[in-house]
C-alpha positions in Angstrom: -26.3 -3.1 -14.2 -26.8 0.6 -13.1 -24.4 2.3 -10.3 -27.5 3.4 -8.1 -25.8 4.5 -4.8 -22.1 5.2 -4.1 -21.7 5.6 -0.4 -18.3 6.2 1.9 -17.2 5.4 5.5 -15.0 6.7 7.6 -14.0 3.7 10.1 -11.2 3.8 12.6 -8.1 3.3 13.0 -7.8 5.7 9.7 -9.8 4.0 7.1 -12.6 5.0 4.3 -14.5 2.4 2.6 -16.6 2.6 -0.4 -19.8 0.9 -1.1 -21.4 0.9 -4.5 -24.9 -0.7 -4.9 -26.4 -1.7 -8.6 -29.6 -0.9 -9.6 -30.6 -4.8 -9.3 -29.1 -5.2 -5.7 -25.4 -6.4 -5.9 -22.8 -4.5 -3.9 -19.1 -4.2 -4.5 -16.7 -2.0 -1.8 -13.9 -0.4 -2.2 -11.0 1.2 0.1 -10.2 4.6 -0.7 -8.5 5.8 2.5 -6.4 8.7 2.4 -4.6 8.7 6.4 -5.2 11.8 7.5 -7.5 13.4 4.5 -10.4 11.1 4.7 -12.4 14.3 4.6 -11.2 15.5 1.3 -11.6 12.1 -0.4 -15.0 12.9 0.6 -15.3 15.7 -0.4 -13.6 14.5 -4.0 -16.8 11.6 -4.1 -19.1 14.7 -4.8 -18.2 15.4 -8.2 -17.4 11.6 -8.5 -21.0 10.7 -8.2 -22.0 13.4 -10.5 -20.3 11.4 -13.0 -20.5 7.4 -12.1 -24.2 7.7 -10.7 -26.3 6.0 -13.3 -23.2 4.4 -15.3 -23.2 0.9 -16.4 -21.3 -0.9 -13.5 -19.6 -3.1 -16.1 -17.4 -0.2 -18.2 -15.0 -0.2 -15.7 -12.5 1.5 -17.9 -15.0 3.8 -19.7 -15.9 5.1 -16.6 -12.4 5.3 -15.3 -11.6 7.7 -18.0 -14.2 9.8 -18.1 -13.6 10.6 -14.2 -10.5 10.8 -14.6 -10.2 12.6 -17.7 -13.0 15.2 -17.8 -12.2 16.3 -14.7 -9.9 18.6 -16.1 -7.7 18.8 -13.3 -6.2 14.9 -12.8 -4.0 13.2 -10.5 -2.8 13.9 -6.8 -3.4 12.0 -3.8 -7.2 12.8 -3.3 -9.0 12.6 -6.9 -6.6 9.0 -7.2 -7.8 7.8 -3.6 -11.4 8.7 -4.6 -11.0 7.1 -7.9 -9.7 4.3 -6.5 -12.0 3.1 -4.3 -14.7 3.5 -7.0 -12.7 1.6 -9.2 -11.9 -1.5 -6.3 -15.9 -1.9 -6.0 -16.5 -2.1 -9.5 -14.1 -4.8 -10.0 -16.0 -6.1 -6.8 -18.9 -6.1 -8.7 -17.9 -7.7 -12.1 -16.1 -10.5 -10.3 -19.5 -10.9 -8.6 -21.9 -10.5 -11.0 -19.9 -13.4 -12.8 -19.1 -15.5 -9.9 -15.6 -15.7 -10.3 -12.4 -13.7 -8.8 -11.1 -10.6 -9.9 -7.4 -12.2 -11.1 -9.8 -14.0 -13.2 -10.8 -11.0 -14.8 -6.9 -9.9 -15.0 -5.7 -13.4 -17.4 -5.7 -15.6 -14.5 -3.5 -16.3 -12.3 0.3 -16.5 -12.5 0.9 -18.1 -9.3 -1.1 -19.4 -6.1 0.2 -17.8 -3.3 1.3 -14.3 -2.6 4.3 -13.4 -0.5 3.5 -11.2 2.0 5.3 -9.0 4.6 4.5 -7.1 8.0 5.7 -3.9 10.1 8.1 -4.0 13.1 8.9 -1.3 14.8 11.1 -0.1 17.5 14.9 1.9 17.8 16.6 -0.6 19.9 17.6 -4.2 18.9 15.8 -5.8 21.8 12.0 -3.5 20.6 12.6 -5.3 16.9 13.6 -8.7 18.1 10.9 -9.3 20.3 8.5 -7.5 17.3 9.9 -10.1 15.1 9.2 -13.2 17.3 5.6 -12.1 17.0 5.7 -12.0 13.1 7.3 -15.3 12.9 4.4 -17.0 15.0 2.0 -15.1 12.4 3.7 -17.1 9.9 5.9 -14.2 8.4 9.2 -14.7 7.2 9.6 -11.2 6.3 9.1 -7.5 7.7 10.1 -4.1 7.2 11.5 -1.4 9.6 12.7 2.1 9.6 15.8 2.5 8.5 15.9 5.3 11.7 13.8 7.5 13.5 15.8 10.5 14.0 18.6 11.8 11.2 19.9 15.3 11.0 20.8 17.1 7.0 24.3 15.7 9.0 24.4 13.8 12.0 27.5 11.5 13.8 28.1 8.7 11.8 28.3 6.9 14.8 24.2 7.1 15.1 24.4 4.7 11.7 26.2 2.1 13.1 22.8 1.2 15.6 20.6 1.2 12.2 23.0 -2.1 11.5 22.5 -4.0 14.7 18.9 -3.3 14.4 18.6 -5.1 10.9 21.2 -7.8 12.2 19.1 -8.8 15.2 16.2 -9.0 13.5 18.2 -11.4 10.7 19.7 -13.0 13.6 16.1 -14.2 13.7 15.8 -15.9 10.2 13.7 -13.5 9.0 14.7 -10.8 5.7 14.1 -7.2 6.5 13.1 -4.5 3.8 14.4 -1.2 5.2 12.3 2.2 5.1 13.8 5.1 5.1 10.2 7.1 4.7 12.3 9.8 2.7 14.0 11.1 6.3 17.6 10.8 6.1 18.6 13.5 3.7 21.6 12.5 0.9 24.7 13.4 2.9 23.8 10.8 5.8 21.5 8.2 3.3 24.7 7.7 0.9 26.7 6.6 4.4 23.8 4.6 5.9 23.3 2.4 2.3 27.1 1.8 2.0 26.9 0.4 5.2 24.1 -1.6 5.1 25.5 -3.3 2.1 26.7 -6.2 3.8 23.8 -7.1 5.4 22.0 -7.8 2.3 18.5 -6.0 3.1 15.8 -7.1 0.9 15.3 -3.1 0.0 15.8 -0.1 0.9 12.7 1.7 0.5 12.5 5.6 -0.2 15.9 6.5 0.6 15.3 9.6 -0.3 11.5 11.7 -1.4 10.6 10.3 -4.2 10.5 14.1 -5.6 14.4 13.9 -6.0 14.2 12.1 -8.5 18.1 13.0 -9.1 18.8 12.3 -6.1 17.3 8.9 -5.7 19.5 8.5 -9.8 22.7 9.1 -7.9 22.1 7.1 -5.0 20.9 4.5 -7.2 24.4 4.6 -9.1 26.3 4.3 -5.3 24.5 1.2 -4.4 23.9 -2.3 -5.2 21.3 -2.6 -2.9 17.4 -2.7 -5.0 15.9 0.7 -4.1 11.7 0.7 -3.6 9.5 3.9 -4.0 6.1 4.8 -4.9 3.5 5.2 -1.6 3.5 8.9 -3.1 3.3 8.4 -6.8 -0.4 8.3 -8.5 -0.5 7.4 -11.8 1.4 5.6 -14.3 2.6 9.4 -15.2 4.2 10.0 -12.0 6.2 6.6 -12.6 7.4 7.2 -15.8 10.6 9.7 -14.8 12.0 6.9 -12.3 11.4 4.0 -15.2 13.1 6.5 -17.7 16.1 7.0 -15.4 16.5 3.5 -14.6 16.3 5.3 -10.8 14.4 2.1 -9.2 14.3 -1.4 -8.7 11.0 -2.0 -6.7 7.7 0.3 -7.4 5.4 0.2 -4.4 2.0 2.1 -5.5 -0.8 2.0 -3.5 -4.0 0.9 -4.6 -6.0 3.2 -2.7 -4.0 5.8 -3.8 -2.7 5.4 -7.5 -6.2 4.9 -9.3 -7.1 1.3 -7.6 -7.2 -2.0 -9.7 -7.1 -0.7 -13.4 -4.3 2.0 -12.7 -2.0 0.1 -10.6 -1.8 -3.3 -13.7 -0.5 -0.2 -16.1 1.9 0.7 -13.6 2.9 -3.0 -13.5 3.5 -3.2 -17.0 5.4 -0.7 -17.7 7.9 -1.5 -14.3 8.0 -5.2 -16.1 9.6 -3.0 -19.6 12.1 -1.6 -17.3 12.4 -4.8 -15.2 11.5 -3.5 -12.5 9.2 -5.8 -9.7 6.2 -4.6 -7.9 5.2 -4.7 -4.4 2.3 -3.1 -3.6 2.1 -0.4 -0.5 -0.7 -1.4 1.6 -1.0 0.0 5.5 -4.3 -0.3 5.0 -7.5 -2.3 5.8 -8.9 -5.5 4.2 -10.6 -4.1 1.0 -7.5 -2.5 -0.1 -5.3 -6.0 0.8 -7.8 -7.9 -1.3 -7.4 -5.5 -4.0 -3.5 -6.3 -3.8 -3.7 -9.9 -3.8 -5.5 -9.6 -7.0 -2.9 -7.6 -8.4 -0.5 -10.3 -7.1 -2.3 -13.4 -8.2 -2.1 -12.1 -11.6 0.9 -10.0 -12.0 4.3 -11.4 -13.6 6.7 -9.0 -11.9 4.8 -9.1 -8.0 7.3 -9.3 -5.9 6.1 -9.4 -2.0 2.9 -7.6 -0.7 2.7 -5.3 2.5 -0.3 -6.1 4.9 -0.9 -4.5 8.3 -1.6 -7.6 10.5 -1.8 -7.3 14.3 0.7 -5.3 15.8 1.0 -2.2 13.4 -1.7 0.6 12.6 -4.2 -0.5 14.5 -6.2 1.2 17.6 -8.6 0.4 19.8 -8.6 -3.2 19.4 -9.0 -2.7 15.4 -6.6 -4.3 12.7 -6.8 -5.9 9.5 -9.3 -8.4 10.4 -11.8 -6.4 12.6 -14.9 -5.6 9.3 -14.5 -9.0 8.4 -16.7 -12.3 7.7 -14.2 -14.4 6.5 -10.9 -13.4 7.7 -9.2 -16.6 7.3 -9.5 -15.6 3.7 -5.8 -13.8 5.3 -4.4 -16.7 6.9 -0.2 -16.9 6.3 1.1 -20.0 5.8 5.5 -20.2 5.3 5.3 -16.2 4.2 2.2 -16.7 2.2 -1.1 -15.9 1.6 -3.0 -18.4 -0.8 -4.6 -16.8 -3.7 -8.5 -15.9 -2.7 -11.2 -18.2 -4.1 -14.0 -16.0 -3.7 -15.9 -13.7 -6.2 -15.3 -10.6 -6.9 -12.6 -9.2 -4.4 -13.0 -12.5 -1.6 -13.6 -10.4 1.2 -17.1 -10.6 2.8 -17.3 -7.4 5.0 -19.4 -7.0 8.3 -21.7 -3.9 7.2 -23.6 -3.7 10.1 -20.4 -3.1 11.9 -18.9 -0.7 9.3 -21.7 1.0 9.3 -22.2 1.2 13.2 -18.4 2.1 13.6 -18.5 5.3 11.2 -21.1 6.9 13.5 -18.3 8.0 15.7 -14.9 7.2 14.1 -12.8 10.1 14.6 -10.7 12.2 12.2 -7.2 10.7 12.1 -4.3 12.7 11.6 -0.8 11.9 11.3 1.4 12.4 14.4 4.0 15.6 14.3 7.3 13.3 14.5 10.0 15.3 15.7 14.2 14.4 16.0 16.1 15.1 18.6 17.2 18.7 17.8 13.0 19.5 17.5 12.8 19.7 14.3 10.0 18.0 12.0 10.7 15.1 10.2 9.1 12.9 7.6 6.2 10.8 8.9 
């Protein structure tokens, strides 16, 4: 099997989706959406094609390393994205071609169902409460929230104590809460806010400071009990390696539309299960790239819980997770699961005519400027 066309779509909300067609008719996609750089992904699958166009659809790894590697310049958010979504639809494509799933391919599976966790949002107890009644009738029995919206370099500690009755009314509700911290609160407020968060027993606290400080995130790691998550901005098991070295993490959270798809992200798995660390997968994202993650999850000792945008969270315009989709029971959540998917290749069966219709006019996404109180930016 030859790769005879690669071709990408932009789709709203903030999605790009790869489709790569053999030379004898079967097609895999992929998700390789960068929110708010679509265009450069793009622009990335250029040189991409120049390379993968007439490969053998099957050397998946081969032709992982030659894109990767004789491109010189490696890594980053937009060569990874583009690499991953090439590398989703060829897995696609084997599982296909062979008529069996993709954690087939990856030694079978390890368990049958994935655990699986959802976005609330909202800076008042009452906003994640009633967010959380709606997860729990989705089936969730987990979710994740910001840790807070608005921190100064040094703010009133007072502001710290409404993070805590946030994550207790949302408890109050039998669900566990991961906290995010997006890499806002800065180390002066971030070692108060953990210490007092202690006794609520989050399930993580999740970049509690950029994952660039990687001293930082050491010493706050050495303050806390609590098991501390990064990753969203790492792309490659290279970019890992500091924060396994330092023993600076608990949870890794790379994105398989980000860090180098399928094949990248089960080296990154490996190496966190050395350092026993767990994974759980980053995934704001649309179906192809949750497909890709259950795979990963199916087949992964050290999976932990996967993220999945369901509903009430990044979606627009009456899109969400299950809008390009055939089969989108293939997500259904049973008691804070999702069973392992049965299908071939990735299990997802997507709606091309509507892909395909929708990219005529999806527009450019961008990130929103988020601003605290005092007007000055802060981290998305």
């Amino acid at each position: 099997m030859k790769i005879a066309k690669i071709e990408t779509f932009r789709v709203p909300p903030r999605w790009m989706f790869v489709r790569v067609e053999t030379d004898d008719g079967l097609v895999g996609w992929g998700e390789a959406s960068l929110e708010g750089h679509n265009e450069a992904v793009e622009g990335a699958f250029a040189s991409l094609r120049d390379r993968a166009l007439g490969a053998d659809a099957a050397r998946i790894e081969d032709l992982w390393q030659t894109i990767y590697r004789l491109g010189f310049y490696r890594g980053g958010p937009v060569l990874m994205s583009a690499l991953a979504g090439l590398d989703q639809a060829l897995w696609d494509i084997r599982g296909k071609a062979l008529g069996v799933p993709v954690w087939q391919l990856l030694g079978g599976a390890v368990r049958t169902s994935v655990p699986v966790y959802a976005w609330i949002g909202g800076d008042r107890p009452q906003d994640v409460v009633e967010a959380g009644k709606v997860r729990l009738a989705q089936g969730f029995k987990s979710v994740k929230m910001n840790a807070t919206e608005d921190l100064g370099w040094l703010d009133s500690p007072r502001r710290l104590d409404q993070v805590l009755e946030r994550v207790e009314a949302v408890q109050a509700l039998g669900l566990d809460a991961g906290l995010d911290f997006h890499g806002r609160v800065h180390k002066p407020m971030a070692k108060q806010l953990i210490r007092l968060l202690e006794p609520a027993r989050p399930l993580f606290i999740e970049e509690p400071l950029l994952s660039e400080n990687v001293e930082g995130i050491l010493q706050i790691a050495g303050l806390t009990c609590l098991p501390i998550a990064l990753g969203e901005r790492l792309y490659s098991r290279w970019d890992f390696k500091p924060f396994f070295e330092a023993g600076a993490v608990d949870i890794i959270q790379p994105d398989l539309s980000h860090a180098g798809g399928i094949s990248e992200v089960r080296r990154i798995a490996a190496m966190a299960e050395a350092y026993d660390a767990a994974v759980a997968p980053h995934c704001p994202l649309g179906p192809i790239a949750l497909a890709a993650c259950l795979q990963i999850g199916v087949s992964t000792p050290n999976f932990a819980i996967q993220e999945m945008s369901l509903g009430i969270h990044y979606n627009t315009g009456g899109h969400d997770l299950l809008t390009y989709l055939k089969n989108p029971a293939v997500f259904d959540i049973a008691d804070g699961m999702v069973v392992a998917p049965a299908g071939p290749g990735l299990g997802v069966e997507i709606n091309e005519e509507l892909v395909r219709e929708a990219s005529k006019t999806a527009p450019p996404w961008r990130n929103p400027v988020w601003r605290g109180s005092d007007g000055g930016v802060r981290e998305w």
